[in-house]
C-alpha positions as CSV (number, residue, x, y, z in Angstrom):
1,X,-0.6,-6.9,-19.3
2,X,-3.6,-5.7,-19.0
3,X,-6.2,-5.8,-16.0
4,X,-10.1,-4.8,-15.7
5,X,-11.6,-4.8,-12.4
6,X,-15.0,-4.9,-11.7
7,X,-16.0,-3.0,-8.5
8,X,-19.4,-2.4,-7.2
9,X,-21.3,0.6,-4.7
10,X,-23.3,-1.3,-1.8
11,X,-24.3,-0.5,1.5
12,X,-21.2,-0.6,4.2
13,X,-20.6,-3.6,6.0
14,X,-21.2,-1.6,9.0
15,X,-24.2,-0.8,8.7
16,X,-27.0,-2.4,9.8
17,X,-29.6,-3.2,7.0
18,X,-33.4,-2.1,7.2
19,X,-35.8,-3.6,5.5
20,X,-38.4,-0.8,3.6
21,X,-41.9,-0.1,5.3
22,X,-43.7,-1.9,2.2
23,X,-41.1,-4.3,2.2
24,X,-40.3,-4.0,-1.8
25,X,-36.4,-3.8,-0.4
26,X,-33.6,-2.4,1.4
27,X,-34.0,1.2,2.4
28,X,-30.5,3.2,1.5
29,X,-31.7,6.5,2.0
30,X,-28.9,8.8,3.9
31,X,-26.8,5.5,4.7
32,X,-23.1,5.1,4.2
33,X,-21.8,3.2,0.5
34,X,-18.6,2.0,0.0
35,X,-16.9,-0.9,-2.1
36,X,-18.2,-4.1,-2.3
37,X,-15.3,-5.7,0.3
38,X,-14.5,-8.5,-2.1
39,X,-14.1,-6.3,-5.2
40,X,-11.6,-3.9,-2.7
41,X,-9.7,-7.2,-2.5
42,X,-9.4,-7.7,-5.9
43,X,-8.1,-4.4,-6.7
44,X,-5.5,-4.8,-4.2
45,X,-4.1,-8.5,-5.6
46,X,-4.4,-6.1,-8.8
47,X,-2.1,-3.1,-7.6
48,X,0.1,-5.8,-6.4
49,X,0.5,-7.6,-9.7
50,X,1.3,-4.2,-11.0
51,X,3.7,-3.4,-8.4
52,X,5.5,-6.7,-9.5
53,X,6.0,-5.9,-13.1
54,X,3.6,-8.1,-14.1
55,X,0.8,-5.8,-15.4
56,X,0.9,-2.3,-16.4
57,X,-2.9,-1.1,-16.9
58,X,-5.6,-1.2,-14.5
59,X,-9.3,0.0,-15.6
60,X,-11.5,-0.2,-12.7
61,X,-15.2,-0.7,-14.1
62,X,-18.6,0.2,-11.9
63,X,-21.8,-0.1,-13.2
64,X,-24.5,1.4,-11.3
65,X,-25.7,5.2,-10.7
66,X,-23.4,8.6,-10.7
67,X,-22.5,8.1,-7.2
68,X,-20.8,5.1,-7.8
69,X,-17.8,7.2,-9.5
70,X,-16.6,7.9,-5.7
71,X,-16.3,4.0,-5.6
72,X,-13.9,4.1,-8.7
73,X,-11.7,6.7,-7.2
74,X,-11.6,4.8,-4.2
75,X,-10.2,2.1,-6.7
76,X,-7.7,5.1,-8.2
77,X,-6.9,6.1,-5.0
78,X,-5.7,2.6,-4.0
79,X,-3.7,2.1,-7.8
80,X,-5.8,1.6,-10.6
81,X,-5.0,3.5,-13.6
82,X,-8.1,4.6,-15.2
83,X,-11.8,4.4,-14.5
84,X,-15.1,3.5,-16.5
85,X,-19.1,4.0,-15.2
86,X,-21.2,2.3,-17.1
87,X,-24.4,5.1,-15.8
88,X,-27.5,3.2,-14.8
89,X,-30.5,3.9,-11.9
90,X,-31.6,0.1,-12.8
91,X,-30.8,-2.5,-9.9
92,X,-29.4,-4.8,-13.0
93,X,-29.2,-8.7,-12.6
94,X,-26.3,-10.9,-12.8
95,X,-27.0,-11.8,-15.9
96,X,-27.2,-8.6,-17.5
97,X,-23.8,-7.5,-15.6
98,X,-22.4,-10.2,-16.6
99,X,-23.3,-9.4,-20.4
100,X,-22.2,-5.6,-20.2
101,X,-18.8,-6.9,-18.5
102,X,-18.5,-9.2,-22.0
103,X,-19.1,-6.4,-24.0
104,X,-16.2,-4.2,-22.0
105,X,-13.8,-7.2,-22.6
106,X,-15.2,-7.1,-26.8
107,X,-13.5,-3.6,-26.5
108,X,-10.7,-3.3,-23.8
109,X,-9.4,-6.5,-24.7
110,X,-7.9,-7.4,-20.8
111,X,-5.4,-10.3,-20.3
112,X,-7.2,-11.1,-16.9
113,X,-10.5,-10.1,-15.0
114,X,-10.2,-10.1,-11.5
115,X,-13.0,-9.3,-9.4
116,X,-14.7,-10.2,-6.2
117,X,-16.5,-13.8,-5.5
118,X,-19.5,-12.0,-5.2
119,X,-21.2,-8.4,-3.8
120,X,-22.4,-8.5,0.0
121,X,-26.0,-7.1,-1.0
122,X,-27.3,-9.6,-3.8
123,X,-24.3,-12.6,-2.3
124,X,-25.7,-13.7,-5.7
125,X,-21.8,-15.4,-6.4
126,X,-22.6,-15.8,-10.1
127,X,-21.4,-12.8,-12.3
128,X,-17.9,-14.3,-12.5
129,X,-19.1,-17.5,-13.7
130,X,-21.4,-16.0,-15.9
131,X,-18.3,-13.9,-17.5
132,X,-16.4,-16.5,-17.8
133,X,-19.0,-18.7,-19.7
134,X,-19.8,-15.5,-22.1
135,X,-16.1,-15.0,-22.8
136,X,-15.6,-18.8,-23.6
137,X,-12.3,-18.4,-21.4
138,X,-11.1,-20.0,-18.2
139,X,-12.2,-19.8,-14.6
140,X,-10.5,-19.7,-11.2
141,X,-13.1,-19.2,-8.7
142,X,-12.6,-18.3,-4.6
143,X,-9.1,-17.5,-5.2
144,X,-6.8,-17.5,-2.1
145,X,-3.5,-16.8,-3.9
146,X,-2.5,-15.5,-7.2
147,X,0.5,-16.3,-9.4
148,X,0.9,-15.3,-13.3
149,X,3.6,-15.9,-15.1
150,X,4.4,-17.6,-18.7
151,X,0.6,-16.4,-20.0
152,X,-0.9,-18.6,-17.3
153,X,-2.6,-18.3,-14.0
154,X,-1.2,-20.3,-11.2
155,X,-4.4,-20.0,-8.5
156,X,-5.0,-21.4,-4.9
157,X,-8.6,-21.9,-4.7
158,X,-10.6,-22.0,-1.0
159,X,-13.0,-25.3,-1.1
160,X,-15.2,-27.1,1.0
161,X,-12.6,-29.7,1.6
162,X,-9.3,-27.6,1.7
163,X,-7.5,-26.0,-0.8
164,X,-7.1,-26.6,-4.2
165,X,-4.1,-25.0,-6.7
166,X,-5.4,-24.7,-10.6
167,X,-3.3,-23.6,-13.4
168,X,-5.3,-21.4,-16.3
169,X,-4.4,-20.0,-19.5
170,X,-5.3,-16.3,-19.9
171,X,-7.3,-14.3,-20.8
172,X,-9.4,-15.7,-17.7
173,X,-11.4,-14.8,-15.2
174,X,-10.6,-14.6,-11.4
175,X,-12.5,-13.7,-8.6
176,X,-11.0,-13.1,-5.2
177,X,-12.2,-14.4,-1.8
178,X,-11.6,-12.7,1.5
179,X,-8.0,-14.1,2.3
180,X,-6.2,-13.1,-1.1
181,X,-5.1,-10.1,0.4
182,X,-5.0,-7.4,3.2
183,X,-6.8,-4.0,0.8
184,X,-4.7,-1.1,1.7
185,X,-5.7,2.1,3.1
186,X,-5.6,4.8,0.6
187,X,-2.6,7.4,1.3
188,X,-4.0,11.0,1.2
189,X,-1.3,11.8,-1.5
190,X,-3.0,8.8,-3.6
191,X,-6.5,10.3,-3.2
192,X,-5.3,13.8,-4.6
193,X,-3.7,12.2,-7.4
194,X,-6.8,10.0,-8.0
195,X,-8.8,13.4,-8.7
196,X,-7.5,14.1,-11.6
197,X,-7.3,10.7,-13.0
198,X,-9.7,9.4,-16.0
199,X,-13.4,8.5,-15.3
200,X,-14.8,7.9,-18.3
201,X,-18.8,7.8,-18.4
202,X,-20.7,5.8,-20.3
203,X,-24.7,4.5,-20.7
204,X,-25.6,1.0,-20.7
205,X,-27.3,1.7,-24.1
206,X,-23.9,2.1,-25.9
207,X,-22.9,-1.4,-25.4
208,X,-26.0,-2.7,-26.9
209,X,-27.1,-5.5,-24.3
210,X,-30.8,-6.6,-23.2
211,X,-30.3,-5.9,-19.7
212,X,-34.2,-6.6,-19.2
213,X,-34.6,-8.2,-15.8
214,X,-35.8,-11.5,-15.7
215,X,-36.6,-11.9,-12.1
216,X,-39.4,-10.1,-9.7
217,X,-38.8,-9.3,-6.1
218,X,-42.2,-10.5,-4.1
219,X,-41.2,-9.4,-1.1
220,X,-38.2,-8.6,1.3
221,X,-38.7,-9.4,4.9
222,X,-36.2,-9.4,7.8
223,X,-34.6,-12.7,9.4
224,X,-37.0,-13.7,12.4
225,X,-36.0,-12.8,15.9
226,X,-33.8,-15.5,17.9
227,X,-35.3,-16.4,20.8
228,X,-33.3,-16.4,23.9
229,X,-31.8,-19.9,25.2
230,X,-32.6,-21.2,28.4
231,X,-30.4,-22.6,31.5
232,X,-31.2,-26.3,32.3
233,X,-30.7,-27.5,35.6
234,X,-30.0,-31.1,34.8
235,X,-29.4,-33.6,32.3
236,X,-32.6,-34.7,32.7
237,X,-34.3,-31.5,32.6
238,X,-32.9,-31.1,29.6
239,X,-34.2,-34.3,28.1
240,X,-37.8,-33.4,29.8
241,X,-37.8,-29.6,27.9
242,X,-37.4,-32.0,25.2
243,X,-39.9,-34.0,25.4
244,X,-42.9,-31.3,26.3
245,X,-41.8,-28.1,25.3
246,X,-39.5,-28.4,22.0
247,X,-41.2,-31.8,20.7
248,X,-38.2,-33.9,19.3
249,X,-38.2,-36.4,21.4
């Protein structure tokens, strides 16, 4: 069985985001990348399936600039068995991801995508969904738990109201929310070995897809400051503060 695994380079959760001086985005000059902490997840519930017999080739995918080939051998480092860069400086849109994702599946031919629910810089949650639709193959979305067996998915789903447990046929498409899984820490031995594992490069023009973006960015601007509560003394100052100073009563 055969796996692909989308992963993506973004700024680390850790660090704090600043907006550019001319506010035409976020400014990740000299600031730490990592793995997208959803596609991390994914990769693990991956390595684990593989660890139970159930599949025996994992390509971890990253489309995005050179740098992002240290995010694949992360990936390698933690199990996966081969790597693919799909080379672009362009800040591409779900839609076009989604597309150069179909055209990977065209040629690798995976029995189940698993990816994160969506990337913690865009939070745009769509480029599963979109894959799924392009492939014309089932969905499991916000995955909690993960079972495969007889060609079908058995999936735990986290909704608004609960949980929810779907079976799909594969191929299909899964992506993984944050309690799927505990992501490993990569052994040093692992991160040797993932050196000298595959990384194949490749441009976004060889998989012939209008990745044309469809969208313009008008401005980025940073949340406004919270103002600091205040200590009532009474009920009924409260009720007054109300009244005169917040205006919803």
């Amino acid at each position: 069985m055969k796996l692909l695994v989308p992963v993506k380079r973004v700024l680390d959760y850790n660090v704090k985001v600043r907006v550019k001086a001319d506010k035409t985005g976020v400014d990740l000059a000299n600031l730490k990348m990592s793995m997208n902490p959803f596609d991390e997840i994914a990769v693990e519930e991956a390595v684990r399936l593989k660890e139970k017999g159930v599949a025996t080739d994992i390509l971890a995918v990253s489309i995005g600039p050179a740098q992002a080939q240290d995010t694949i051998r992360t990936a390698l480092a933690m199990g996966a068995d081969r790597g693919l860069l799909i080379q672009t400086d362009q800040d591409l849109e779900p839609l076009a991801v989604a597309k150069l994702l179909k055209a990977l599946v065209d040629q690798e031919k995976p029995d189940l995508v698993l990816m994160g629910k969506q990337a913690i810089d865009g939070d745009n949650n769509a480029v599963g969904q979109m894959l799924a639709a392009l492939m014309d193959r089932p969905q499991a979305t916000f995955a909690s738990k993960v079972e495969i067996s007889g060609g079908k998915a058995e999936v735990t789903r986290e909704v608004d109201g609960g949980l929810q447990t779907i079976s799909v046929d594969l191929p299909a498409v899964i992506t993984a929310d944050l309690r799927l899984n505990e992501p490993r820490f990569a052994s040093l031995p692992n991160i040797m070995k993932a050196r000298k594992k595959p990384i194949e490069v490749k441009a976004v023009a060889d998989y012939g897809v209008d990745t044309a973006p469809r969208l313009t960015v008008v401005k980025v601007s940073e949340p406004d400051v919270r103002k600091a509560g205040i200590v009532v003394a009474s009920a009924a100052d409260l009720v007054q503060r109300l009244k005169t100073e917040a205006g919803v009563l």
